[in-house]
C-alpha positions in Angstrom: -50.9 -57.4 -23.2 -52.9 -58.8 -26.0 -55.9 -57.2 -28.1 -59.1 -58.9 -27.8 -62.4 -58.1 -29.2 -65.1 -56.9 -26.9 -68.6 -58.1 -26.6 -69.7 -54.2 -28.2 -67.3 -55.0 -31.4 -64.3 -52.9 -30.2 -60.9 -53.7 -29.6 -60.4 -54.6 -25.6 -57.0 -55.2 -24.0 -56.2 -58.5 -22.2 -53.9 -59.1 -19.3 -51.8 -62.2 -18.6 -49.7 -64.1 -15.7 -46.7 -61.7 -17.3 -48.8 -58.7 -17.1 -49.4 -59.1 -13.7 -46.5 -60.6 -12.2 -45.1 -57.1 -13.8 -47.6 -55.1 -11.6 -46.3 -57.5 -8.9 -43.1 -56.0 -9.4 -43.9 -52.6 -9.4 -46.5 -52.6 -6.7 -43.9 -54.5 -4.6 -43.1 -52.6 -1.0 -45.9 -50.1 -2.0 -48.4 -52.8 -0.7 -49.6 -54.9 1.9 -49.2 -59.3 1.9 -52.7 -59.8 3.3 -53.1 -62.9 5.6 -55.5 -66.3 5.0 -57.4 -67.4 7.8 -57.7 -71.3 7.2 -61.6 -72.0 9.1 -62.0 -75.3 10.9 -65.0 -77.3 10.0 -68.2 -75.9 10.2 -66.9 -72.4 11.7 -69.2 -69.4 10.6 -72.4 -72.0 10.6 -72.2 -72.5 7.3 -74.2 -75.2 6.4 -73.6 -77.4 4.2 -69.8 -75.9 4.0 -67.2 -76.3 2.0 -64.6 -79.4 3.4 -62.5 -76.2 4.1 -62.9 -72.8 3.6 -60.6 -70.1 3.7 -60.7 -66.3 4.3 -58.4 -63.7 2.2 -57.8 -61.2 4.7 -57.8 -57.9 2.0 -59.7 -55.5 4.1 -56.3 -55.3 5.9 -54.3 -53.8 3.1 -53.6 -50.3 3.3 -56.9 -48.0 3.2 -58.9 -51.0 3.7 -59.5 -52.7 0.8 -58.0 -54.3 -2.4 -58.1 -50.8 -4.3 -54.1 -49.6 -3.8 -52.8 -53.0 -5.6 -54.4 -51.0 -9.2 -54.0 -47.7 -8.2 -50.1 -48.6 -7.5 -50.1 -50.3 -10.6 -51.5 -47.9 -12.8 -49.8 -45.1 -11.4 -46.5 -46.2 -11.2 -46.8 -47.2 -14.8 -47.4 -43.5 -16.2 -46.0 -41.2 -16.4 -47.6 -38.7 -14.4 -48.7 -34.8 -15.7 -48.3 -31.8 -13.5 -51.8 -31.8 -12.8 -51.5 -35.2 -11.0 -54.1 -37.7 -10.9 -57.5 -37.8 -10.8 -60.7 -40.4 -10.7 -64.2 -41.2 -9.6 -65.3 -43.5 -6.9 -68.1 -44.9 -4.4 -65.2 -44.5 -1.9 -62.6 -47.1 -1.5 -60.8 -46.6 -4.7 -60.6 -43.0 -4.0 -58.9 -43.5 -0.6 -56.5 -45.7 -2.8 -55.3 -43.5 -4.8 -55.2 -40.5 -2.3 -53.2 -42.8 -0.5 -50.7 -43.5 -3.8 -50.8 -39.9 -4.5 -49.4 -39.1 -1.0 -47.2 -41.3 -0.7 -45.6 -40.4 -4.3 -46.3 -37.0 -3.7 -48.6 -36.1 -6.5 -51.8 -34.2 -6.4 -54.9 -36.0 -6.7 -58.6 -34.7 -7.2 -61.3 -37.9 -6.5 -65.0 -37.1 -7.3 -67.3 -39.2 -4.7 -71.6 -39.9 -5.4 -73.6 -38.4 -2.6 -74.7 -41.7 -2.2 -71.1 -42.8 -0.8 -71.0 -43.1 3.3 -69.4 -40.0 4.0 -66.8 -42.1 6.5 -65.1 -43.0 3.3 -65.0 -38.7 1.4 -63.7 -38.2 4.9 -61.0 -40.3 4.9 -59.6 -39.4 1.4 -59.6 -35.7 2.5 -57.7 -36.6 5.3 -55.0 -38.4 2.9 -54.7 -34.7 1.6 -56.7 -35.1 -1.9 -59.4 -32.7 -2.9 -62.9 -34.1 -2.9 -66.2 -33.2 -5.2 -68.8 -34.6 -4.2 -71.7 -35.2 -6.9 -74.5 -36.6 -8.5 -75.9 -39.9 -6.1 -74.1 -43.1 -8.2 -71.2 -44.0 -9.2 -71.5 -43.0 -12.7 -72.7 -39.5 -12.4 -69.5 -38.7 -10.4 -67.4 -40.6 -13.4 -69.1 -38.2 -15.7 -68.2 -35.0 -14.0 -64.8 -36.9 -13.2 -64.3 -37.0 -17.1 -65.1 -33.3 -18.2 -62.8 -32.5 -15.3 -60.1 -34.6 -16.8 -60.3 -32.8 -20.1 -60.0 -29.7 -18.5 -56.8 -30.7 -16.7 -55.2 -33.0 -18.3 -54.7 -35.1 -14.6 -53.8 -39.2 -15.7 -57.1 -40.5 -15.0 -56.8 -43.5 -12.9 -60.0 -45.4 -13.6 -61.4 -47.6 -10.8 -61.6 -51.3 -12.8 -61.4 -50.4 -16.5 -57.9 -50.4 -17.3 -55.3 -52.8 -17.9 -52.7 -51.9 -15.3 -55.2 -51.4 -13.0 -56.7 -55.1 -13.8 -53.3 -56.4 -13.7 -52.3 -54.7 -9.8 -56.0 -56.2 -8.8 -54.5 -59.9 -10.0 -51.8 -59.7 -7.8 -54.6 -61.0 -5.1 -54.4 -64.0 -7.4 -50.8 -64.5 -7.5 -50.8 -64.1 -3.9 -53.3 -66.3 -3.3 -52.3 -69.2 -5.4 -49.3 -69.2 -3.1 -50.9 -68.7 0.2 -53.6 -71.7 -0.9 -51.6 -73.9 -3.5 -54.3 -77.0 -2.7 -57.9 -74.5 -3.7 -60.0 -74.9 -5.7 -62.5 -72.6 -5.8 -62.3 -68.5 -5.0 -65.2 -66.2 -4.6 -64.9 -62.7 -6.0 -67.4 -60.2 -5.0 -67.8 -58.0 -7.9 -68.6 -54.1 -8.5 -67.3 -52.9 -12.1 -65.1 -56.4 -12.2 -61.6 -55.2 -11.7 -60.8 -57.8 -9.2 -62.7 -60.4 -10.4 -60.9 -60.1 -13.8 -57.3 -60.1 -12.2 -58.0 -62.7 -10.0 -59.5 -64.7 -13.3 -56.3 -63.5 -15.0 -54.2 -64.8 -13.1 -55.6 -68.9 -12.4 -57.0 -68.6 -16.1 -59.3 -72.0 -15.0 -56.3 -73.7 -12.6 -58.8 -72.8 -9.8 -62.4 -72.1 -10.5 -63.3 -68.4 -9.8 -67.0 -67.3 -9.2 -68.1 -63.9 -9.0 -70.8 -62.7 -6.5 -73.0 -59.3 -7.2 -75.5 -58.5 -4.9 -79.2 -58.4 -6.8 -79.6 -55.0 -7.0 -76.0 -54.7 -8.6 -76.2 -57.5 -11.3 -73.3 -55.5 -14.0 -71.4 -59.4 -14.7 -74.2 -61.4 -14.2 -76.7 -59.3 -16.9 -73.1 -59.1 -19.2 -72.9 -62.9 -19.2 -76.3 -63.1 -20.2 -76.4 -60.7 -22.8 -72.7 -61.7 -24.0 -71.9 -58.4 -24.2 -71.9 -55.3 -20.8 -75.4 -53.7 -20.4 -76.3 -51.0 -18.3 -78.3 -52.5 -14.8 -79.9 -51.0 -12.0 -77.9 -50.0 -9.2 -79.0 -50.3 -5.4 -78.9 -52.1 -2.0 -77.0 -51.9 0.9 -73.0 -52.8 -0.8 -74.3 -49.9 -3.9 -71.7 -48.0 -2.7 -68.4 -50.7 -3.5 -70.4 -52.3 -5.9 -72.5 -50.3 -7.8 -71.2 -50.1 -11.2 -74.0 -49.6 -13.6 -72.0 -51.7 -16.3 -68.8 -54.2 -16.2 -65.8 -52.6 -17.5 -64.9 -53.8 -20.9 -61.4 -54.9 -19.9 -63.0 -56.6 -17.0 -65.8 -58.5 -18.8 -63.0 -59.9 -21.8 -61.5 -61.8 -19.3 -64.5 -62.9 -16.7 -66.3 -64.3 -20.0 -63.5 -66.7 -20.5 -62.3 -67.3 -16.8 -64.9 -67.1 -14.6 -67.3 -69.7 -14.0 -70.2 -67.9 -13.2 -71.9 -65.2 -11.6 -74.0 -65.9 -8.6 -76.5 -63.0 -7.7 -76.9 -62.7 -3.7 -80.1 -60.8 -1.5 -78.9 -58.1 1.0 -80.5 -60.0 3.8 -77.1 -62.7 3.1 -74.9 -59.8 3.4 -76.0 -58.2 6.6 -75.2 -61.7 7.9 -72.2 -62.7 6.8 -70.9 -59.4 8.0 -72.7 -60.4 11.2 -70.9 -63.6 11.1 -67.6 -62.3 10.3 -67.7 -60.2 13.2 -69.1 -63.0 15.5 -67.4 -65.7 14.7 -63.8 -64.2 13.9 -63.7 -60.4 14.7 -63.7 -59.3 11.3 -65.5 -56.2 10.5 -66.5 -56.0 7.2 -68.4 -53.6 4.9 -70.9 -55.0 3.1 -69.3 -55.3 -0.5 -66.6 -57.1 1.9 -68.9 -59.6 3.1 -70.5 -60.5 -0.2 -68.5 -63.3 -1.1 -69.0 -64.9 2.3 -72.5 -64.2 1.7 -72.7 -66.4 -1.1 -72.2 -69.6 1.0 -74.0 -68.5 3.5 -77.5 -67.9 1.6 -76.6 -70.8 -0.6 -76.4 -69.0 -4.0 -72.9 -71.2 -4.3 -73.2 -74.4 -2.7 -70.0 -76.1 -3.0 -69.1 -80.0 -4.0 -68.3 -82.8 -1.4 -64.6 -82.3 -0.8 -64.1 -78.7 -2.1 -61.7 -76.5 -0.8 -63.4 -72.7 -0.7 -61.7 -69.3 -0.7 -63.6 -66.2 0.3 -62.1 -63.0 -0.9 -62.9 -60.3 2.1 -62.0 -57.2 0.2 -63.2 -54.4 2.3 -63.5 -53.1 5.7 -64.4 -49.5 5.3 -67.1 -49.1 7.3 -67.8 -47.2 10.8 -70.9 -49.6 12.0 -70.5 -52.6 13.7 -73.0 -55.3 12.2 -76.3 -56.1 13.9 -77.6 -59.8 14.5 -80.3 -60.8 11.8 
């Protein structure tokens, strides 16, 4: 790994192909191979589509989402106190690493926002972690996560901000570059930019990668502008996987280099590419899962003549099945 400056003036870490085919080799049997579902023309009534677009399946890895490739990673690369592990999440990182922590029979404390669906607190109790619950965002449990931390000395396990973490999140990448060796574009949906980064990290401009926030959740698409993370506004109906206030520093050093752009979508595109994910193919999709779908579907990325599409489905945690626009 390789010091960089960040956008702020301080020193960032990067992560490269050997950084994460490491993580590859840690997080190897601890994680799932998630499938590609290759679409035939025109499926999802997508219109104009992509000359072929393909679906990464990572809402079926373990707990339902991408989140235990950088929990793995980062745990498994500590070494671990007494006091266990601890972080902060909107949900699906937590049941990650309540998940890691029970299989590698640690103790783990996550702090969840009110504002999380309480399907997802439940399900990290239920993986045997304890659970505070407080403040409404993201952020305000990170904060309370932190003084915890302190207290304890627990090996915080932060949910995108991290290098190992970044580099178990770009294992997608690596994965996917083999599953899809003729793509040419991937789209990321993007929360505090951990996945976006390692996916970035790992095709470093071989494939193009676009990132895709919902508009009340713009963290990468207000850091590109500004050159530099800035605090946004946080709401809508994926706030919950995607509602960082601000892109991780580790994050943003890569997506400023490697990701083409950042391609804001309206919740109204969300709700129906979960809708057509569940129509068309059977997937059921949270919304933060859907959003890179979404951004074909409500045009925000209109793909060239002959472009061959990947859409990152990263979550499925959700207890509602969608409803037709």
């Amino acid at each position: 790994m390789v010091g960089s400056r960040g956008g702020g003036g301080q020193t960032v870490i990067g992560v490269g192909r050997a950084d994460i085919e490491a993580a590859a080799e840690r997080i190897g049997g601890h994680v799932r191979r998630t499938p590609v579902l290759r679409l035939e023309a025109g499926a999802l009534g997508i219109d104009p589509g992509p000359a072929s677009l393909s679906l990464k399946l990572e809402l079926f890895q373990h707990t339902g989402s991408f989140k235990p490739r950088g929990a793995f990673s980062r745990i498994l690369a500590a070494e671990v106190p007494e006091a266990g592990v601890i972080t902060a999440s909107g949900g699906n990182h937590g049941q990650a690493v309540a998940h890691v922590a029970r299989q590698l029979g640690l103790r783990a404390e996550i702090f969840v926002p009110s504002g999380s669906p309480p399907l997802k607190a439940e399900r990290i109790r239920a993986s045997g972690a304890e659970v505070t619950v407080t403040g409404q965002y993201y952020d305000d449990a990170m904060e309370a996560c932190l003084r915890r931390a302190a207290e304890t000395g627990a090996l915080l396990v932060h949910p995108y901000d991290d290098p190992a973490v970044v580099a178990g999140q770009g294992t997608l990448g690596m994965e996917l570059a083999e599953q899809l060796p003729d793509l040419d574009t991937v789209l990321v949906a993007v929360g505090g930019g951990g996945l976006v980064a390692g996916v970035a990290a790992w095709f470093r401009g071989a494939v193009k990668v676009v990132g895709v926030e919902p508009e009340g959740c713009p963290a990468l698409a207000a850091a590109m502008a500004a050159g530099r993370p800035v605090e946004v506004g946080v709401g809508g109906v994926a706030s919950d996987s995607l509602g960082a206030r601000r892109i991780g520093e580790v994050p943003f050093a890569i997506a400023r280099d490697h990701v083409e752009e950042a391609v804001l979508i309206p919740d109204t595109a969300i709700l129906d590419a979960q809708w057509r994910l569940w129509d068309g193919v059977r997937v059921l999709s949270e919304p933060g899962g859907a959003a890179s779908l979404a951004a074909l579907v409500c045009g925000a990325y209109r793909p060239a003549p002959g472009e061959r599409v990947a859409a990152v489905i990263c979550g499925g945690n959700t207890g509602q099945l969608p409803v037709r626009p």
